[in-house]
N, C-alpha and C positions, 0 to 999 in steps of 0.2 A: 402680813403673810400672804394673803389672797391678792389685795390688790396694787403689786408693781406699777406704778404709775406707767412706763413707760407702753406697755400692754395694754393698762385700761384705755391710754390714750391713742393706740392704733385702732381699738376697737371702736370708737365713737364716729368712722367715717359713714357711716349709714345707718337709718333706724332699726335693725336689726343687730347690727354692731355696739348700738348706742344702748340697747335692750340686754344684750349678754352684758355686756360691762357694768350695767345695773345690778343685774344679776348677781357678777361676780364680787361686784361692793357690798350687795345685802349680805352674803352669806361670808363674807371676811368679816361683819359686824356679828352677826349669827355665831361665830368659831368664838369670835371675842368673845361675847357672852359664856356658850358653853365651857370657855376654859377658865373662867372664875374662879369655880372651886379646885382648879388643879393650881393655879395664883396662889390660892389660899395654903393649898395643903405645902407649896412649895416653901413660903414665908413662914410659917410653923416647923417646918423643917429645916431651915435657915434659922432660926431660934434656936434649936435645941442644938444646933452646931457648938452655938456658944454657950452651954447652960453649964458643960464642963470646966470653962476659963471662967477665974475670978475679975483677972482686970483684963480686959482684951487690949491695953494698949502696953502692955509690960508683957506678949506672949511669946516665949522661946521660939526657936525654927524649927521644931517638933512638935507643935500645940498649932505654929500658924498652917504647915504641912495638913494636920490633921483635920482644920477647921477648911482649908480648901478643898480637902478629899470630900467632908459631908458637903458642904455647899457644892459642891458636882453630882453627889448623887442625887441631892435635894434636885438639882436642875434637870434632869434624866427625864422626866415623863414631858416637862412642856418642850426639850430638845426634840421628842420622838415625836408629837404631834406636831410639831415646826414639819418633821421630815415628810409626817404622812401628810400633811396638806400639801407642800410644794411637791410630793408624788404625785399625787388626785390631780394637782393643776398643771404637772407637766404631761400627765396622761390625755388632759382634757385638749391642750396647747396642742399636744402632737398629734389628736385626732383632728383635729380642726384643719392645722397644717397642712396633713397628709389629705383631706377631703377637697381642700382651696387646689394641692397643684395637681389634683385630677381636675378639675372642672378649666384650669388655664386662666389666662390673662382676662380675656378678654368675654367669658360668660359671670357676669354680674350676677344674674339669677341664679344659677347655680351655686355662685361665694353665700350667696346671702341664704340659700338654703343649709350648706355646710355651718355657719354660724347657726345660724337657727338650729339646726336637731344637737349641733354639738352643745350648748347652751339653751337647752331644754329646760323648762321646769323638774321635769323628773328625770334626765339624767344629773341636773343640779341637788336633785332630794334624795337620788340616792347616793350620792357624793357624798352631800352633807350627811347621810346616816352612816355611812363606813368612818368616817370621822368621828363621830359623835361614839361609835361602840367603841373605834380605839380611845378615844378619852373616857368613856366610862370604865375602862379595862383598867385605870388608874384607880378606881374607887377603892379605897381602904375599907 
């Protein structure tokens, strides 16, 4: 979710680049974590899909329909935090973006200032806390 290789791998051109992209791997393990229990309640809800069929390998095209409806809705909270992370990280990409082509080609100190406040510690914690309520907004 967090970390697109291809991203973490432009970020490591300078030790400040190399710091955010750190950053960004701790807290794509971090989301892992928090989304455990939304794992769990999904797999539980994936169960009771089929607690209606006796043999699920003899089930009509109105029983297999039904059992794909709930296993979509079962899927619904980890799709929505899939959405709100890759939001947060395109929000973060485009400030970033936007910060590099004011500073231009050719002022280094200023890129490396743009990464750095954009890949802050606490613009990273408050990230991850808007994260974290929308996955707790899942709690049953």
């Amino acid at each position: 979710m967090w970390d697109d290789e291809d991203d973490v791998l432009e970020l490591e051109t300078t030790p400040e680049m190399k710091a955010a992209a750190e950053m960004l791997a701790k807290a794509g393990e971090e989301v892992a974590e928090d989304t455990l229990p939304l794992k769990k309640m999904e797999a539980l809800c994936n169960l009771k899909c089929f607690d209606r069929i006796k043999d699920p390998w003899s089930m009509d095209r109105s029983e297999k329909r039904a059992v794909l409806e709930c296993v979509e809705k079962c899927e619904q909270p980890m799709e929505t935090i899939g959405a709100v992370i890759e939001d947060e990280r395109n929000k973060m990409l485009e400030a970033t973006t936007s910060c590099l082509e004011r500073c231009g080609e050719e002022d280094e100190a200023c890129a490396n200032r743009c990464i750095t406040q954009s890949f802050s510690s606490s613009r990273l914690d408050q990230m991850m806390d808007r994260v974290r309520s929308r996955i707790m907004s899942f709690r049953y």
